[in-house]
N, C-alpha and C positions, 0 to 999 in steps of 0.2 A: 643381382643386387646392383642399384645403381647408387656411385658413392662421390657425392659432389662434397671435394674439401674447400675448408677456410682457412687461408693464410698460408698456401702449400707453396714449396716450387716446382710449381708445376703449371701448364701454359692454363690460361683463366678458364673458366667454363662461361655458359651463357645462364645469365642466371633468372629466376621467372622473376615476374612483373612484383610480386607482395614480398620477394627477398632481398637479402643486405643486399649492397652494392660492392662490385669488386674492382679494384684497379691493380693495372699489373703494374710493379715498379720496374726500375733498371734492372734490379738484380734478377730478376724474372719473378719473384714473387707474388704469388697471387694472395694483395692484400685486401682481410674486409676494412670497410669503412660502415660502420650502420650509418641510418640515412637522415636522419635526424633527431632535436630532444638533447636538452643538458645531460650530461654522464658526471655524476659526482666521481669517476673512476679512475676517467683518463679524458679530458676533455678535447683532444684532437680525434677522439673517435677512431682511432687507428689500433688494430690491432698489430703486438709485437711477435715476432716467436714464440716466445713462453705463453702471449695467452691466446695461442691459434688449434683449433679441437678441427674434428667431423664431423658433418650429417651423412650418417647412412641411413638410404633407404631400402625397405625391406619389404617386400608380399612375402605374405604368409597363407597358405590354401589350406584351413581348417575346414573337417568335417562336422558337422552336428552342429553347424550354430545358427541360428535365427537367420532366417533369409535378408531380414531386414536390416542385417550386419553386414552384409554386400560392402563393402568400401568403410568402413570404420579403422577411422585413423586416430593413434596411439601413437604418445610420445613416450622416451624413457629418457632418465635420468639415472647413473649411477655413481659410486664411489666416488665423490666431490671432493672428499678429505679436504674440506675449509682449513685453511691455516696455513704457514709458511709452503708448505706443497706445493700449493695450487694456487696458483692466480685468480684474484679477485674478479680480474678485469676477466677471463677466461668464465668463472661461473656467472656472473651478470647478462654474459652475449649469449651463455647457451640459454639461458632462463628468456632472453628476446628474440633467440632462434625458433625454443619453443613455441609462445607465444604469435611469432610471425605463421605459424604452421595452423593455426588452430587447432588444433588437434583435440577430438572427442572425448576420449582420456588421456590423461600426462601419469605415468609411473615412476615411484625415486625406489630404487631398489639397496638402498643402505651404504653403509659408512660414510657417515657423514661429517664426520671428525676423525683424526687419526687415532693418537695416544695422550695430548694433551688436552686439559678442561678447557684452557684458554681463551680456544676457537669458539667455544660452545654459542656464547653469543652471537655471532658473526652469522650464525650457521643459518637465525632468522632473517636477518638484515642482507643476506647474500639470495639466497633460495625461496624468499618472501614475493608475491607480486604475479605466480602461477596462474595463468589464466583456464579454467576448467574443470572438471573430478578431478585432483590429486588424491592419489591413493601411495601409502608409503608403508615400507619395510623397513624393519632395523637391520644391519647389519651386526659383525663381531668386534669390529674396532666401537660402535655405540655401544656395545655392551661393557664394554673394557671399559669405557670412559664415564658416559651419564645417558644409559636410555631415557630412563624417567622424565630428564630434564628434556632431552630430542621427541620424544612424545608429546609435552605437554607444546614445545616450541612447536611444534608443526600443527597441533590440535587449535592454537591460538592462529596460527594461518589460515585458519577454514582447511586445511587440510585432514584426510580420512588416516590413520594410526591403523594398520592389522597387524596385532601380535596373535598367530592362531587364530584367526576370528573369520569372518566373509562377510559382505556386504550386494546386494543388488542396489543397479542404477539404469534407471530408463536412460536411453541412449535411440535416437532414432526410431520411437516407438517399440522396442522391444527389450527385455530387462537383459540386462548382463552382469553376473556372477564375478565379484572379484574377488580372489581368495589369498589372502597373505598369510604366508606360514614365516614363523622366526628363525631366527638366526639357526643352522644348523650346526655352525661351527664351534660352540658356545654350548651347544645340548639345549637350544632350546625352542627346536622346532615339532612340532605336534602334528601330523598329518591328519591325523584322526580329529580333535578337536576342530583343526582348521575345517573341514571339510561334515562337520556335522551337522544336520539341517539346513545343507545347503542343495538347493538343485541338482538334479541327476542326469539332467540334459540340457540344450542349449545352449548360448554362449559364458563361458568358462574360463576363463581366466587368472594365472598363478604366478603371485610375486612369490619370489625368494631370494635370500641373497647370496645364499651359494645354490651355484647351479647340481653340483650331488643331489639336492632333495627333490629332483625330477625322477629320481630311482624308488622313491619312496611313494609317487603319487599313484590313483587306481590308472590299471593298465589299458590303453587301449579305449582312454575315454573322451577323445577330440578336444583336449586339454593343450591351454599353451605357456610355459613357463616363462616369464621372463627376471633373469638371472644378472650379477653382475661377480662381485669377490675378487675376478681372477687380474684385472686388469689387461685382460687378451695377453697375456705372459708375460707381460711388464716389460721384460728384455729379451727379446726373443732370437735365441740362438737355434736354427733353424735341425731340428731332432734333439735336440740337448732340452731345450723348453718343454716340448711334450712330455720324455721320460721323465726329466722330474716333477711335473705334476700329475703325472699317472702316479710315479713312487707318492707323491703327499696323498692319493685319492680323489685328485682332481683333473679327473680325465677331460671335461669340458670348460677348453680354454675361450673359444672368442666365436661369434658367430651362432648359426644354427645347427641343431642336433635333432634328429628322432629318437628319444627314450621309450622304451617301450611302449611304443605304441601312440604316443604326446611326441610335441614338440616342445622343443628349449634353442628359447637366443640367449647368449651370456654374452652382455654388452662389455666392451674394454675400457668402459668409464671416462669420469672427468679428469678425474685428480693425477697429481704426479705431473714430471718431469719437466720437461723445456726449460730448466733455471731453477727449479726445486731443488729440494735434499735427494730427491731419490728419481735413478735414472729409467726412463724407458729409452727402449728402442726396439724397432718395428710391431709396436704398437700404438699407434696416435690415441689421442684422449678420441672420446666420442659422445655423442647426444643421436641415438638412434629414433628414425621414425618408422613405421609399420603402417598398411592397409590389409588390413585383413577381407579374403576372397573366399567365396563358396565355393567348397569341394566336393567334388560329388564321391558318392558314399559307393565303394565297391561292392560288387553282389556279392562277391566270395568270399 
């Protein structure tokens, strides 16, 4: 995995030709600066601590999917938690990191509000402007609060709503299966319905927003989950973090996994800390990217 950060301390990377721009300052910081265009945000275009995330990048070597899938690149987005959380100015850069990537598909894998209604509006006005298929999940914290209303806001963005449902989308000449099943944390995820009259081969594709319902999906059928919930451990005390979300049943904290037989990334999200109510540590926000590669299919 190759993992170029924004706004780290740490000595600057070289960054390709269609990315932000970075300058390193005194203190060693490596800050973005986007490159041009008024920011109703923050108009010296300077990112602070509080609103500095990740791009990870990711290959993934999936079997059974469309040749023609060779290189298809997929953005994610997770847990944003809009509102006193999360900096503004933090979801606007990843929504332009996005967009700088092009990316074939864009994924929001849920919570996109915390616990207050408050945010709800913000939630268009923040996460509006996605350039591409967005395909979205609801998360437990939407449910807690107003899916309906995050449904209908994201449907009004040209954005795609899977609660249980599947959609195909030509993509590079060859259709690709995206499958969103709901919240499982909530009780209201449906494997079965998700996955009913959809495709039985080729490329395949599974939102969720908690990574457990990779336990649930058929075994062993070139499936790739992409998950968020856990926030990579929020605060990661290094054996303490694991045992207790193994204890809650949330064995899969950050990164990639094999589930039987499938794969799962559980992305460590947007939202949270640097100056919010709630702290992370060794966990940075993130906005991952993915190229998906043809894997060849074992005899045995």
């Amino acid at each position: 995995m190759r993992l170029r950060r924004l706004a780290r301390r740490d000595a600057p990377l070289a960054a390709p030709a269609n990315s932000f721009r970075r300058n390193l300052q005194e203190d060693g910081r490596n800050a973005l600066v986007a490159r041009s265009g008024a920011d109703p945000f923050r108009t010296e275009r300077r990112l602070r601590w509080r609103d500095h995330f990740s791009l990870s990048e990711n290959v993934l070597m999936v079997q059974h999917m469309h040749a023609e899938h060779d290189g298809l690149r997929i953005a994610q987005l997770s847990d944003v938690h809009v509102g006193q959380a999360t900096s503004a100015l933090r979801i606007r850069r990843a929504v332009e990191a996005v967009n700088e990537e092009k990316p074939d598909l864009v994924f929001l894998t849920g919570d996109y509000v915390t616990h207050s209604p408050k945010p709800l509006p913000r939630v268009r006005e923040l996460l509006a402007g996605i350039e591409g298929p967005v395909y979205v999940v609801l998360g437990n914290h939407d449910h807690w609060v107003n899916a309906p209303y995050l449904r209908e806001s994201f449907e009004r963005m040209g954005y795609t709503v899977l609660q249980n449902e599947h959609r195909q989308v030509h993509v590079k000449g060859a259709p690709v299966t995206v499958l969103g099943v709901d919240d499982g944390l909530t009780g209201r995820d449906d494997v079965e319905a998700t996955f009913r009259g959809a495709p039985v081969s080729g490329t395949r594709l599974v939102l969720a927003h908690t990574p457990p319902t990779a336990e649930k999906l058929p075994a062993h059928a070139g499936l790739v989950q992409f998950s968020g919930h856990t926030h990579g451990g929020q605060f990661v005390v290094r054996g303490l973090t694991e045992a207790l979300f193994r204890r809650a049943g949330q064995p899969y904290i950050r990164g990639h996994y094999h589930v039987n037989g499938n794969q799962l990334y559980v992305n460590r999200g947007l939202g949270f800390g640097f100056g919010g109510p709630y702290l992370r540590r060794g966990s940075e926000p993130e906005v991952a990217f993915f190229t998906l590669r043809q894997a060849a299919v074992s005899a045995g």
